[in-house]
C-alpha positions, 0 to 999 in steps of 0.5 A: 500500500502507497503511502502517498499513491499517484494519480496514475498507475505509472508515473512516465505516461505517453501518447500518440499525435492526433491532431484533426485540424482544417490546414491551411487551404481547408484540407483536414489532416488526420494525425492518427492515420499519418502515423498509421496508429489506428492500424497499429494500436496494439503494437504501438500499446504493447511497446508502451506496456513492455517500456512500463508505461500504462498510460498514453494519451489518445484522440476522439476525432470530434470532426469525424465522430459528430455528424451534426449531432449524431455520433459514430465512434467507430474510428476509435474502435481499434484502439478501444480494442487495443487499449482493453487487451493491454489494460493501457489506461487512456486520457481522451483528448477530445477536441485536438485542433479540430471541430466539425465544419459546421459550427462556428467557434465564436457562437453559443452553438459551439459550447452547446455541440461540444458539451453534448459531444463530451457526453456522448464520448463519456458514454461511449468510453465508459461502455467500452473500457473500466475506469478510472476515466481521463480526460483533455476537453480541448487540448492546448487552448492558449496555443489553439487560440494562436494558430487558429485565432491569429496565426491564421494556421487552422480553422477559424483562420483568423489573423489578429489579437482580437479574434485570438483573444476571442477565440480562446474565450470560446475555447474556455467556455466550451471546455468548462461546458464539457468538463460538466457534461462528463461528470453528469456520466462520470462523476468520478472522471478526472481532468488534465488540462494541458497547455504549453510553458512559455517564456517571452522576452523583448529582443535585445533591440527593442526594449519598448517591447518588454511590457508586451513580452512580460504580458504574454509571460505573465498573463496569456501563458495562464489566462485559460488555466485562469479561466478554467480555476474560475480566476477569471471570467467567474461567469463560465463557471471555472473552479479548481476542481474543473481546472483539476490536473494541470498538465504543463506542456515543455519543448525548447521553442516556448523560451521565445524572442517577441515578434510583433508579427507571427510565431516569436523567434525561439531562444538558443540555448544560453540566450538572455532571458532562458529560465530554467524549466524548473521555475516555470514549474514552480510558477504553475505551482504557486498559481495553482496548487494543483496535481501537476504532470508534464503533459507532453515533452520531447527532445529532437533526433540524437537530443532524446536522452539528453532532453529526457535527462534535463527534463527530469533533473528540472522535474525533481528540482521542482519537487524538492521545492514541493511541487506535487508532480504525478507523472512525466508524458513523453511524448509521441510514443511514436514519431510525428510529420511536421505540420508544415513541411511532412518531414518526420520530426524524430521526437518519439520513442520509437522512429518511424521508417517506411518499410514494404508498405507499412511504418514500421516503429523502431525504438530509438535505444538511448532514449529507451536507455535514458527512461530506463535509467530513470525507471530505476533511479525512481523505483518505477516499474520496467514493464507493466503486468496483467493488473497496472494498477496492483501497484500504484505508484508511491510518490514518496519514492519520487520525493525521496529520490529527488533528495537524494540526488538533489538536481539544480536548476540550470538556465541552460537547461535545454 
């Protein structure tokens, strides 16, 4: 018996790349069917299984499943099956970038389609698969409201603040809707909202643009987390227990130069202004007071092991300062195309190679030998039995390790 049991029947989780946006032009992508995951479900699970990972975050296409308002969840089929015979718990990303064409994300329509939508999906996963239940309403609000609000990336495709603004009011509105519409099945389900860490600093030529790099530091990276605590915008019907796991997003390109115009300029390593990944932590932290996670994290091609190795050395040293940390999602399990170029990006476990017809996964093994290494440094469990959750994890061994190897924060971290 844990004395201080984790949410999770493992604390390293994963996931698989699902977005279902309207690209640029109006062409919808379907992440999933890119990588092949709804044909290689139950490889890609019982590689997770034998990494001893019993959890993975997985996608309902809401696009594809909502036919104005009638539901068919048959492309999740294969991956329900799946996810029973290796016992694998999901968190369900129900809105991943993508919603049905039809609606229009800026009126009352939108949140009323989402709730009954989330109530539906609720049904359906409970009917299919034991709890207990996960899930992510609507993935990365703030980064959505960006690309689909003022990037003009996705649909809605507008391109200015406002829109943005507006765009992830909606967003916020439609998630606390949603949050309410699965509990009225679930009662018992859990929440994990996950949005990216963000730093932002003014160019070393434009010191005017300080105020406006700090806004978006201070403010924007946690208005919808905010919104969904019920800190702001208290009529949406935000509270703590809505906004309950709080899942911090990190990759290297959210420490950013401000740019007035598009995408801000990623921050090399060692530049003026890089935190360390620990005290954006500890800034969620002491916001919220909330079960944390690392929602998704990953380092680039020969870079796994080592972003792995820094991710938790920063991960611990957010520990050590009381931060109560559940779990770390690598994330993909397996590779994912670029969005913009189709290149595959190299940033999952396992690589994906074209092989007589189909993508065959092949393990990158120093990144396997990294989480390996952290398996045993935190007394985790290597494989996953016939009963993932017999023995659920024990945060104090967390705690404990992280005393003992008592890491410290590096703003060189990445």
């Amino acid at each position: 018996m844990a004395t201080r049991p984790g949410i999770f029947p493992t604390f390293f989780l994963s996931g698989f790349e699902c977005s279902t946006f309207l690209w640029k032009g109006g062409v919808r992508r379907d992440l999933v069917e890119e990588t092949r995951h709804r044909e290689c479900a139950l490889e890609d699970y019982h590689i997770l299984k034998e990494l001893g990972i019993a959890v993975s975050r997985e996608g309902i296409p809401w696009p594809m499943a909502d036919q104005g308002g009638r539901y068919t969840f048959s492309l999740i089929d294969p991956i329900i099956g799946a996810l029973r015979e290796t016992k694998i718990t999901p968190i369900w990303d129900l809105c991943h970038y993508g919603y049905p064409d039809d609606l229009d994300p800026f009126t009352d329509a939108f949140t009323e389609r989402f709730s009954r939508y989330c109530r539906a999906a609720a049904e359906h996963v409970s009917a299919q698969l034991p709890g207990p239940y996960f899930f992510t309403p609507i993935n990365e609000i703030t980064f959505f409201s960006f690309c689909g609000g003022e990037w003009g990336w996705v649909a809605p495709y507008k391109t200015d603040r406002q829109s943005r603004e507006a765009f992830r009011l909606a967003l916020c509105k439609a998630s606390i809707a949603g949050v309410k519409a699965i509990r009225e099945v679930l009662p018992d389900a859990r929440m994990i909202h996950v949005d990216p860490l963000v730093q932002v600093v003014a160019p070393p030529d434009r010191p005017d643009l300080k105020d406006e790099a700090e806004h978006e530091t201070f403010v924007d990276t946690y208005l919808a987390w905010d919104i969904l605590f019920g800190k702001e915008h208290p009529e949406f019907g935000g509270a703590p227990e809505i906004l309950d796991i709080v899942g911090a997003n990190n990759y290297s390109f959210g420490q950013m130069e401000y740019r007035e115009h598009g995408p801000h300029k990623a921050l090399e390593p060692g530049s003026p202004g890089v935190e360390p990944l620990c005290t954006l932590l500890h800034r969620i932290w002491d916001r919220y007071r909330r079960p944390m996670v690392i929602g998704e994290t990953s380092g680039m091609g020969k870079g796994r092991p080592d972003w792995l190795r820094d991710v938790m050395d920063e991960s611990l040293a957010a520990v050590n300062m009381g931060m109560d940390l559940h779990g770390v999602c690598l994330f993909p399990a397996v590779d994912m195309p670029d969005w913009h170029t189709g290149e595959w990006l190299h940033n999952g476990i396992c690589d994906l190679v074209e092989c007589n017809g189909r993508l065959a996964r092949i393990a990158h093994q120093p990144y396997v030998e990294e989480l390996r290494r952290w398996q045993k440094e935190l007394n985790r469990v290597r494989s996953v039995d016939a009963d993932p959750y017999s023995d659920p994890v024990e945060l104090q061994d967390v705690i404990e390790a992280a005393r003992r190897l008592r890491p410290q924060p590096d703003r060189n971290w990445y």
